[in-house]
N, C-alpha and C positions, 0 to 999 in steps of 0.2 A: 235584384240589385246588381250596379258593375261598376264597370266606366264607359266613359263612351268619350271620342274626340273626335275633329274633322279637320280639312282646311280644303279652302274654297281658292280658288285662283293663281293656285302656283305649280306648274307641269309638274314635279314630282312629289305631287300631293299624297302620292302612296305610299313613297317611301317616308316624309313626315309624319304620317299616321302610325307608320311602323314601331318610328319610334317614339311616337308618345304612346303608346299602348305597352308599349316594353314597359313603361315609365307609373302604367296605371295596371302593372299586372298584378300587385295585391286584392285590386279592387275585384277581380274577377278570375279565379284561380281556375273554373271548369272548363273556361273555351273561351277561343279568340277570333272577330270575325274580320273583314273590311268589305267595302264594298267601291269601287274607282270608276270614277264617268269622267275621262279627260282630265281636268286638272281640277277637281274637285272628288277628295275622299273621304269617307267616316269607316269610324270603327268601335269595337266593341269589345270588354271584355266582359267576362261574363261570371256571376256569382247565380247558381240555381236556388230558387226559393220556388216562387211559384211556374211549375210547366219546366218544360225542357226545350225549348225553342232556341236555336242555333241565331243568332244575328251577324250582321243585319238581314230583316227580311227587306225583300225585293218583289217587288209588284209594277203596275204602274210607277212608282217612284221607290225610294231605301227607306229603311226608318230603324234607327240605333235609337235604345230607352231604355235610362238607368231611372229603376225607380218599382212601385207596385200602386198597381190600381185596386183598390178595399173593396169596392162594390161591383168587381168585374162578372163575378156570378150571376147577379141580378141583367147587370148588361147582357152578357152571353144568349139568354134567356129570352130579352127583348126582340134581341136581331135574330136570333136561332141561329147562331154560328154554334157548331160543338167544336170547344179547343179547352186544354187546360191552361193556356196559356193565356195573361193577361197582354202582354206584348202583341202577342196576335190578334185580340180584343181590339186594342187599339190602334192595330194598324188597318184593319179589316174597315174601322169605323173615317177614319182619314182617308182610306182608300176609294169608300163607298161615295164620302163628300166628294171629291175629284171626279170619278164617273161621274156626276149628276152637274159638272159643270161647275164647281167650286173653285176658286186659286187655293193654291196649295195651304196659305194662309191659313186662307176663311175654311177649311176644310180641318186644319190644324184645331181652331179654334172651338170648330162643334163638336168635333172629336172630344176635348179636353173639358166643354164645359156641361159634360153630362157626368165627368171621370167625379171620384173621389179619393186620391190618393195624393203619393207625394212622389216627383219625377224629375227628370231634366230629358229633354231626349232633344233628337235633330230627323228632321223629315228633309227628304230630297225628292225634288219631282222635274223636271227637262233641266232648265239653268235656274232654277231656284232653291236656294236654301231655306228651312226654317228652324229655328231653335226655338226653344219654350223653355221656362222652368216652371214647380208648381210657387202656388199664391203665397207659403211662409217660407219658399227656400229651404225646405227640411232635405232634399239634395240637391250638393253643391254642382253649380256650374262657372266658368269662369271664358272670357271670350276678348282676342282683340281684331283690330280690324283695318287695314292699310298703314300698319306700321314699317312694311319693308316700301318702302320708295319708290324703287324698280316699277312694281305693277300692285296693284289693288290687292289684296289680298284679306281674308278672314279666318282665324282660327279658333277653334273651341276645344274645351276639355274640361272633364270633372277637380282634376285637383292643378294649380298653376304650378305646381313642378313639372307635369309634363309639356307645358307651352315652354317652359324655362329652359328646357334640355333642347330645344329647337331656336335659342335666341330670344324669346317672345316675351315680353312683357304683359300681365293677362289683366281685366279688373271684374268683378262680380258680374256674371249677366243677374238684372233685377229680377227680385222677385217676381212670382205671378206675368214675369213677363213674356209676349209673346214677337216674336223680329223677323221678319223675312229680306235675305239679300239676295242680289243678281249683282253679276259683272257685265257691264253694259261698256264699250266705247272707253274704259281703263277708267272706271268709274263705278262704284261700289253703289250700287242703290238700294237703299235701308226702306222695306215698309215697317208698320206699324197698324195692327187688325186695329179695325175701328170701336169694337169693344172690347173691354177687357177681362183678364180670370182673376185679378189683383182679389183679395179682401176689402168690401165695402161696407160703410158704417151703415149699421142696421136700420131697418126703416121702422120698427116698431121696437118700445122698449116693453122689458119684463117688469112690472114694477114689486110686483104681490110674492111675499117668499115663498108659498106653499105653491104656485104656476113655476116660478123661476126652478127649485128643485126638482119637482116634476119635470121639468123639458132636462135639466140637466145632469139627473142622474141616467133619464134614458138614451141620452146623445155619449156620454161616455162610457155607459155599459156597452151600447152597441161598438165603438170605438175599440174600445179593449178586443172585442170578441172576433170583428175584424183583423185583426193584427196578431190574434194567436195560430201560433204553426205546432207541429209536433218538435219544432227545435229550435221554440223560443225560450228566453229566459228574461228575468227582469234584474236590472239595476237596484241593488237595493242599500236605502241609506237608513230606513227607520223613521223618516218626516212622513209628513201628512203625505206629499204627493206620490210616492212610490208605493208607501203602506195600501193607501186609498185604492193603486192600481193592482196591489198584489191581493186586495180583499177580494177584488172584482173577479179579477182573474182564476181563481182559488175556485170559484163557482164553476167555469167552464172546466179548466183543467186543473183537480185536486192537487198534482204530482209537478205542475210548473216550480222550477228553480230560479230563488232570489240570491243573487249575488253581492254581496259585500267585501269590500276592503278597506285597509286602515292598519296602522299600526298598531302593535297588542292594545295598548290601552288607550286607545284613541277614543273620542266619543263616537263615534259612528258607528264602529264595531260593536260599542255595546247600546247605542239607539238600535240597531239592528238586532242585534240579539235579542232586547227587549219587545221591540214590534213585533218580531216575529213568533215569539211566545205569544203573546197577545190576541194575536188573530190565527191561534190554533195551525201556524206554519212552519214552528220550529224544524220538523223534519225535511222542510225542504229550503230553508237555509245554508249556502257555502260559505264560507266566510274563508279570505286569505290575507294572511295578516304579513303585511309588508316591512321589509327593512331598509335602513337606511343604502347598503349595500344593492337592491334590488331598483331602489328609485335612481339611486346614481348613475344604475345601467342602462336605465328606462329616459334619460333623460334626452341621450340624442335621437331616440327615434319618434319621442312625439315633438322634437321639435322639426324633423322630417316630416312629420302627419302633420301637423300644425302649420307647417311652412312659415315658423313664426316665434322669434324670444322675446314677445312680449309674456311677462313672467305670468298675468292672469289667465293668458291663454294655458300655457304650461302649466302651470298649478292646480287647475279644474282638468284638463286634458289630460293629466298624466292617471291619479287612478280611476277615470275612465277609461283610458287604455287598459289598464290592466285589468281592471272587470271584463271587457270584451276579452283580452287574451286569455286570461281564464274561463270562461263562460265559451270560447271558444275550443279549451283544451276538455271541456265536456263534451262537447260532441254539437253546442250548439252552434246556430248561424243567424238568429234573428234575436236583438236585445231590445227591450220597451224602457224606456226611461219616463222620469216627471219631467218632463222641459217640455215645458211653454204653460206652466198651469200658473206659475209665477207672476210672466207677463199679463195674460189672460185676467186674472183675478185680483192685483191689487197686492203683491206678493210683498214685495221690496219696501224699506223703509223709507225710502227717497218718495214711496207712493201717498203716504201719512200726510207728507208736506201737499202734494198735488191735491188732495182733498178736504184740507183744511181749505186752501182759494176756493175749494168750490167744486161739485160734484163735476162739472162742464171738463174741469181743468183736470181732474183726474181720466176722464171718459178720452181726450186728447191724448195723452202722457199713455195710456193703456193701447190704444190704437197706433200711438207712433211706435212703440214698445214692439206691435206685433208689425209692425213695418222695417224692423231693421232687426229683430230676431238672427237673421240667418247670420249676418256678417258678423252679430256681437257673441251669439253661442251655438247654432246649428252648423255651422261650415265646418266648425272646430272639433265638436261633438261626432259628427258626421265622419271627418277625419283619421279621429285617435281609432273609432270602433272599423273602420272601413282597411286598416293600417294591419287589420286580425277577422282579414276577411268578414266581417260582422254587420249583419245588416241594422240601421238603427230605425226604431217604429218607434214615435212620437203621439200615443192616443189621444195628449191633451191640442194638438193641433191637427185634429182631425176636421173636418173641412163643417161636419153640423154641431162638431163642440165647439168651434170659434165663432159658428154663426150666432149656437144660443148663448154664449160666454159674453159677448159682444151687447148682444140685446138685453143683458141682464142689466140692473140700473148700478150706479156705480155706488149709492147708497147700502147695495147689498152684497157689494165686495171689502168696500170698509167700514168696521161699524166703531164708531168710538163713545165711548163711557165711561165717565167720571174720570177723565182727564187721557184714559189709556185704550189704545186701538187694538182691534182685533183685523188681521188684515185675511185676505180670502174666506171669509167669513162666511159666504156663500158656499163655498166648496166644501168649507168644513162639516157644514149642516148638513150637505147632501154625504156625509159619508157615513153621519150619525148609522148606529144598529150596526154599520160593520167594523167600526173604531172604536174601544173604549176612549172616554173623557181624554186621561193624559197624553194620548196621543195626537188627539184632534186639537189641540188649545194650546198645546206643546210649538212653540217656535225653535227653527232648527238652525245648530251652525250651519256656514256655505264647507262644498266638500271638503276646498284646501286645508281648511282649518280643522270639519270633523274629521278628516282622516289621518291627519300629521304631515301628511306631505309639507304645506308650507311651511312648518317647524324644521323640518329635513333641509331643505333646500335653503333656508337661511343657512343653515350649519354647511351645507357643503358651498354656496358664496364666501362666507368667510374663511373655511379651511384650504379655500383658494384664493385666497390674498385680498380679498374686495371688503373693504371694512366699513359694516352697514354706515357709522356716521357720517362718510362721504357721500350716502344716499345710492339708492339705483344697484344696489350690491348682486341682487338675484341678478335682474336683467344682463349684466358686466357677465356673470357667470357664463347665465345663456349662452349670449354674443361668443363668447369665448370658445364654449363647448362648439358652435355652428362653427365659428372659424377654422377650427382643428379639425372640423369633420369636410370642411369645404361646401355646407351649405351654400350655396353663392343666391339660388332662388329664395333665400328667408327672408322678410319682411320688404318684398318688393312691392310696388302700390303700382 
């Protein structure tokens, strides 16, 4: 996990890189690289998880990657490369496509569609660039392109405050997306690989519950098992989808720590406390119980991680930051959260309506759901944990749980009975034997709400002069707090 940025077409491409890297140094505290070919540079900052590999590597072409490949062992294996590094995994396999007469592209691409992980990275080979991101956006990338006038030019970076401290205006590079540019004649040429790493709608459905559980309690075990480090820890709020993750995990490593926050007597703190009795984990439960005093101090730096006062971003984002800050003042560096079990499954009440029109129109509405995930809660997500050096691991959108989540029919994600729905219904069943009843059948507040923050934040809106009946009270706060801080990069589009 790091940051990583470039820019492509402007003589002092090094020194802009310098200073977006200065810009992206929380993301990557242990080392910092660049690498300059004329007037196009990348760089790197670096957070160790897996391997110790200095970036950018340098071969035939560069290659800066923020991100972790799940299945890189099994790869290593194939190729017979010995490295602990998954970065080197990946470059070694880009590298190999090019020898054999591949464009950088199409090298890029088979590299990536063997991978199973979640990434953003930039490959560099004579005068071509390529950027990638992975298929749900689980890390952020952001990128613009011939915005200075003068000459052609293209920039990239993980979070848009570092394009922002350069002038730049940035906008999502897409998911699952893969782009290669050249500077030709003062002219920016954009390919586009001919297939893609995007998420595709499944070609076979699950219809039968007792196949659908079976493919999908093994696609998530293995999921979790993947993504556990000796310095990970989990998000913990006491719903189904954390609990579910914490049962899992509890198998491989008895001694993993669930993190919680909330105010003393928030529900969340004590959903958590409760679940974690429950599934025989109370001793490794922390729990930090937040005050009003601590959220108010917390306020301008997620909206610096956030890049953003829109108050639902802030609201969800704020004690996730502070789980990662905590869970970081443990000693850990890798957090597992529930996001994307929601999307996946049928989670949200808005999903009720979609399935009452009609299985089709839920099956839509769950597929769009996982197509625009990154911009509505992984960027943000990404953000607040990445703000506390914290790497964020996503099991439920791991690349063969969203294949079988996807294939599962939508009949078996919502079930409704004598008038009242049961929503992720499927995922519930496959948690059975490691969740008693009230926890699995249990619908949970959203965090703002189970943790008190949003109760907090109303009260410090008003005791700054913004009076809810005029409407927009948080957000005025926000805006306000960014103004006094000189945000100037917050909610640029």
């Amino acid at each position: 996990m790091c940051g990583i940025a470039g820019v492509f077409g402007n003589p002092e491409s090094d020194l802009e890189v310098k200073k977006m890297l200065v810009a992206l140094g929380h993301r990557g505290p242990d080392a910092c690289g660049i690498y300059t070919a004329g007037d196009l540079s990348i760089g790197n900052t670096l957070l160790k998880i897996t391997g110790d590999m200095p970036q950018p590597l340098t071969g035939i072409g560069a290659l800066v990657f923020n991100g972790e490949i799940y299945n890189f062992r099994e790869l290593k294996a194939e190729i017979g490369i010995k490295t602990d590094s998954d970065t080197e995994l990946l470059f070694s396999l880009i590298e190999t496509g090019v020898r054999k007469g591949n464009s950088p592209i199409n090298a890029v691409f088979s590299a990536l569609s063997k991978v199973n992980g979640d990434y953003a990275l930039a490959y560099v080979c004579g005068r071509e660039l390529v950027i990638a991101r992975d298929p749900s956006g689980v890390k952020p990338l952001f990128y613009c392109s011939g915005e200075r006038m003068e000459k052609p030019e293209i920039a990239f970076a993980s979070e848009k405050k570092a394009l922002a401290c350069a002038g730049r205006k940035a906008k999502p590079f897409p998911q699952g997306g893969i782009l290669s540019f050249n500077i030709e004649n003062r002219k920016i040429a954009e390919k586009v690989v001919e297939r893609s790493i995007k998420t595709k709608p499944p070609e076979e459905r699950i219809s039968v519950e007792k196949e659908a559980l079976f493919h999908l309690k093994a696609a998530l075990e293995r999921a979790v098992e993947l993504r556990l480090t000796s310095t990970a820890g989990i998000a913990f709020s006491g719903g189904i989808d954390s609990t579910f993750l914490a049962a899992i995990a509890k198998r491989i490593d008895p001694d993993i720590s669930l993190y919680a926050v909330g105010l003393p007597d928030s529900h969340d703190i004590a959903q958590a406390e409760y679940a974690a009795q429950a599934i025989g984990m109370k001793k490794n439960l922390k729990v930090h119980f937040l005050s009003p005093k601590e959220i108010e101090a917390a306020v301008p730096q997620v909206i610096y991680a956030t890049e953003s006062t829109d108050p639902m971003k802030v609201t969800i984002g704020l004690p996730l930051y502070i789980v990662a800050k905590t869970a970081g003042e443990d000693g850990k560096r890798v957090l597992l959260t529930g996001q994307g079990a929601d999307e996946l499954f049928g989670g949200y009440s808005r999903h009720e309506g979609f399935f009452d029109q009609g299985p089709d129109v839920l099956d839509r509405e769950i597929y769009s759901d996982l197509e625009n995930i990154s911009t509505i809660n992984l960027e943000r997500d990404d953000m607040v944990t990445m703000a506390n050096s914290m790497e964020l691991r996503v099991p439920f959108l791991d690349k063969d749980v969203i294949k079988t989540g996807l294939a599962v029919s939508p009949e078996l994600k919502i079930v409704k009975k004598d008038g009242l729905y049961t929503r992720k219904y499927i995922l519930r069943k496959a948690a059975e034997g490691l969740l008693p009843p009230e926890i699995l059948w249990k619908e949970k507040k959203a965090m703002q709400y189970g943790t008190g923050v949003q109760k907090v934040l109303d009260w410090l809106a008003r005791d700054s002069g913004f009076s809810k009946k005029q409407g927009k009270h948080i957000e005025k706060y926000l805006m306000q707090v960014a103004s006094e801080k000189r945000f100037r990069f917050v909610n640029e589009r």
